[in-house]
N, C-alpha and C positions, 0 to 999 in steps of 0.2 A: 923801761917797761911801762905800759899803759896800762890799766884796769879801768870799764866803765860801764856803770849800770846800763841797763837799755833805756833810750831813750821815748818814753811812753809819751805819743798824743793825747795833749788833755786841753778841753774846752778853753775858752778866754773867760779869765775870770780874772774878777776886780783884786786888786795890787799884787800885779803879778810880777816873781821875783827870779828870773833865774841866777843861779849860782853854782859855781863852778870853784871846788876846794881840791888846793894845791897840795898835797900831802908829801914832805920831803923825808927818807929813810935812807939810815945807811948809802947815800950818794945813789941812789936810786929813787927817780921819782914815779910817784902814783899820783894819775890824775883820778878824783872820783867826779864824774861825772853826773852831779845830782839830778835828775830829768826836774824840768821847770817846778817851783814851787811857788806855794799862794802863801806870805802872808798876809793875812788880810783883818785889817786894824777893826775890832768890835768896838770897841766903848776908847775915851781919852777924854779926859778932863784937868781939871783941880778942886780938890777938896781942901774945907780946914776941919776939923774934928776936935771935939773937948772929947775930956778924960770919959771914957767908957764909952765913946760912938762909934769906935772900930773893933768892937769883941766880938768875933765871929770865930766860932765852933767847931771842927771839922771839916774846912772848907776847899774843895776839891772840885777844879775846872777844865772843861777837855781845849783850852785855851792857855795862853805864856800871859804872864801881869809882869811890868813893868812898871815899876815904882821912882821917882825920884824925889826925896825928901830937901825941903826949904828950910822947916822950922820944926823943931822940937823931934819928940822922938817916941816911939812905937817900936812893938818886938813882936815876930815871926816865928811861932813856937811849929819846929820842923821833927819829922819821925829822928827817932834816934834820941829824943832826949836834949836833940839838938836845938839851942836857940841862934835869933838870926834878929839884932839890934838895928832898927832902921833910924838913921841918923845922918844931919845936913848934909851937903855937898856929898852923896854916895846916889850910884841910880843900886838899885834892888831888881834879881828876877828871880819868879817864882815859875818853874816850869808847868806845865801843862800838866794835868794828870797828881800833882804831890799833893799831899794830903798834910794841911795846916791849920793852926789856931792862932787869930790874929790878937793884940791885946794891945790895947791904948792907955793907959796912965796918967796920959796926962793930956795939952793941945797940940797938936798935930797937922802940919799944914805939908801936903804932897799933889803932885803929880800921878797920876796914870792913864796908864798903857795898856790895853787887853788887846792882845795879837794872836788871831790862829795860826797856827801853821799847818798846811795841809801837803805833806809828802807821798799821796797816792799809796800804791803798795810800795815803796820805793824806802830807800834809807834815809831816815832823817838829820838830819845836825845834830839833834843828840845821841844820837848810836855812833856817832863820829868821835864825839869831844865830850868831856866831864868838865861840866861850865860851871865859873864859879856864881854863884849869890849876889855878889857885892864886889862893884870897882868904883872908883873914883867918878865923883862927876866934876864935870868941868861946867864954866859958865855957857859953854857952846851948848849943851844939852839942855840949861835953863831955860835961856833963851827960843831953843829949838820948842820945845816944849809949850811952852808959851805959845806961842808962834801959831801953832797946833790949835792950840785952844781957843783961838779968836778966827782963825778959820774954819773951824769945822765946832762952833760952840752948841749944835744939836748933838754931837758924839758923848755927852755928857751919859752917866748915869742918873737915871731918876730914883731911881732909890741906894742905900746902901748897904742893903741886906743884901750877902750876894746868893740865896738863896731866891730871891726875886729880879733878877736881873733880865731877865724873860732873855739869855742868850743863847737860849737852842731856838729860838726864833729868828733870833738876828743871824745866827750862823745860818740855820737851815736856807735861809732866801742869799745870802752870801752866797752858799754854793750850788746856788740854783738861778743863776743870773739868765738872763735871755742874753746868747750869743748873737747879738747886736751893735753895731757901732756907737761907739756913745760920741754927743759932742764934745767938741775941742777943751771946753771948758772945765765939763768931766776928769778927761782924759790929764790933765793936767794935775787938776785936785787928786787923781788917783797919783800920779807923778810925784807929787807931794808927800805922798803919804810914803809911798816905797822906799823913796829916798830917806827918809824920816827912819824909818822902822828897819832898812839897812846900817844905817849910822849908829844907830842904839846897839844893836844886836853886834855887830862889829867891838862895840867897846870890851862887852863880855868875850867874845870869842879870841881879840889880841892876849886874855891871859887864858883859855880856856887851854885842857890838857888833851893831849890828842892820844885816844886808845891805842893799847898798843897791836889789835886786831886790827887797827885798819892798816899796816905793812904789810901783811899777810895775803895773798891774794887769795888761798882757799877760803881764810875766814873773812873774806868779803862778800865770798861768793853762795856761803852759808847762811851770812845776815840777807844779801839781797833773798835764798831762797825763802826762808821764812818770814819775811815780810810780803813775799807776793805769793806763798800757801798758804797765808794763815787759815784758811778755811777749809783746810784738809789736814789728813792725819799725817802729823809731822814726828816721827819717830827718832829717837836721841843716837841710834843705832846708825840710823842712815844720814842724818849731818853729822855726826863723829866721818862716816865714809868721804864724806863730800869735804873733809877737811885733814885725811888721811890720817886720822889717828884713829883713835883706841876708844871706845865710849867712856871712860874715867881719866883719859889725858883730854879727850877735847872738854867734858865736865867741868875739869880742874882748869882747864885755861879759860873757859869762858865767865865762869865766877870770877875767876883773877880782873877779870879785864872789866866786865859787866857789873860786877858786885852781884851778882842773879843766878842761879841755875839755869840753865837751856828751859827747861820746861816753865821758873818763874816768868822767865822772859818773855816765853812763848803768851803766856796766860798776862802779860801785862798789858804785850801788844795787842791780844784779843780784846779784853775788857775796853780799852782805848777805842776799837771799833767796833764794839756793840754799843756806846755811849753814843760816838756820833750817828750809828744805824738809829740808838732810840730816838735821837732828835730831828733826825733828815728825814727818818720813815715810820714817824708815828705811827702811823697805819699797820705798820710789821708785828705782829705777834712774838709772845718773849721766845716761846719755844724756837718760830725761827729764828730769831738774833741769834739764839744759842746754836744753832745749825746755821748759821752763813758765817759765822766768827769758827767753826772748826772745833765745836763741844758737841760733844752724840750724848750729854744728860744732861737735859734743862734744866733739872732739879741742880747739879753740880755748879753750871752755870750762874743760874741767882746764887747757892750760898757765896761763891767764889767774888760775884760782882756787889753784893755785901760787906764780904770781907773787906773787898777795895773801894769802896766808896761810899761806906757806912749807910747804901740805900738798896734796898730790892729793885729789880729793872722797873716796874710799875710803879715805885715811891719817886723813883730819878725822872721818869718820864713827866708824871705829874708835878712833883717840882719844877723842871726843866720848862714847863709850860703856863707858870701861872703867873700871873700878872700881879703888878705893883698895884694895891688899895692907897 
């Protein structure tokens, strides 16, 4: 049995990655057919940091960070209570969208990786898999890393406040490229980079846990719908139908599987695409984000997008935009 998203036309855009996830169940396979995805590498450097130059606040990015630590050691304070110890030879991901406090202690010498990942209205690798944190790194990734960094040593960050990192800038023209051919030499450096940013993400997904919604072919068909309605009224009544159950058995299973309520879920995925609406279409008024993401109260909207990212849509916008002094 086959299951596969549609496959959506989307512009040429820089490090472009398709991907193709083999899902095996019960001696039955399901291909999920991801339609092409971008990611598309923002920032990579190396930093070394003393005791207190990585304390950062609440910090939440509509981008994945990829961390891999050389020397000394740093902690990743994550919702839940949960701490996340960054230390040698391990790479680190923070996904897109979580909301964390960095804190340094002591000297710190790392690696990073800031990678968008843009899945369209379409499913992405994390509504797939619960990836862990923290795997091992090997010298291949050191190396690799490196590597990176002496080719591409303008990808650096200028500052280390990530409150100033000016990356709704650098996304917004990311995904605004002119469908044009680039030169060979280009094309190559882009080559570079995919392969790169494949290889990484691969290490995390060899132990990552695969949901147990994606065997399901209703509740496949549920996730691709609300990913490509989010901007309509999506009602718990009519994807419970679309997954033949009951509104309190399909509730109960999607929590099971998601950790979220249908409706949490729904409103996570929103906020996610009114973050990158503020930063691609500045020009857009709050009121409409809040009506193109699938909210009929702008008022509900900002507290909600507060709640999740500790800023009003006009505080994130202006942030999102202001440059390093």
């Amino acid at each position: 049995m086959k299951i596969t998203v549609e496959n959506r036309t989307k512009r040429a855009k820089a490090l472009h990655i398709p991907l193709l996830l083999i899902i095996f169940a019960a001696k039955v396979h399901y291909a999920i057919h991801i339609p092409p995805m971008s990611f598309q590498v923002l920032n990579l450097g190396f930093d070394h940091l003393e005791r207190g130059q990585w304390n950062w606040q609440n910090v939440s990015s509509p981008f994945i960070r990829i961390y891999c630590v050389t020397q000394g050691e740093a902690c990743v304070h994550l919702p839940g209570n949960s701490l996340l110890r960054l230390t040698p030879e391990h790479l680190y991901m923070i996904p897109a969208g979580m909301l964390h406090t960095n804190e340094c202690t002591q000297s710190f010498d790392h690696y990073y990786l800031h990678v968008y990942e843009e899945a369209d209205s379409s499913i992405s690798l994390f509504d797939c898999y619960d990836f862990p944190l923290e795997v091992e790194a090997r010298p291949l990734h050191t190396e690799l890393l490196a590597n990176l960094c002496r080719e591409f040593p303008q990808a650096g960050l200028s500052t280390r406040d990530p409150s100033l990192y000016g990356h709704a800038i650098e996304l917004a023209q990311q995904l605004h490229k002119p469908t044009t051919v680039s030169p060979p030499e280009t094309v190559a450096q882009q080559m570079l980079l995919s392969s790169s940013v494949q290889l990484l993400m691969g290490e995390f997904l060899k132990q990552a846990r695969q949901l147990r919604w994606t065997h399901n072919k209703r509740m496949l068909k549920v996730q691709e719908h609300i990913h490509a309605h989010l901007d309509e009224s999506l009602e718990i009544g009519t994807l419970a139908a679309m997954a033949c159950l009951t509104p309190g058995s399909f509730t109960r299973l999607f929590k099971q599987e998601l950790g979220l309520s249908p409706l949490q879920y729904i409103n996570q995925k929103r906020i996610e695409q009114a973050r990158l609406l503020l930063i691609t279409q500045p020009t857009m008024q709050v009121q409409d984000v809040a009506y193109a993401t699938g909210f009929s109260d702008p008022a509900y909207f900002v507290r909600l997008f507060h709640a999740k990212t500790g800023h009003t849509p006009l505080q994130y916008k202006k942030q999102a935009f202001s440059k390093p002094t």
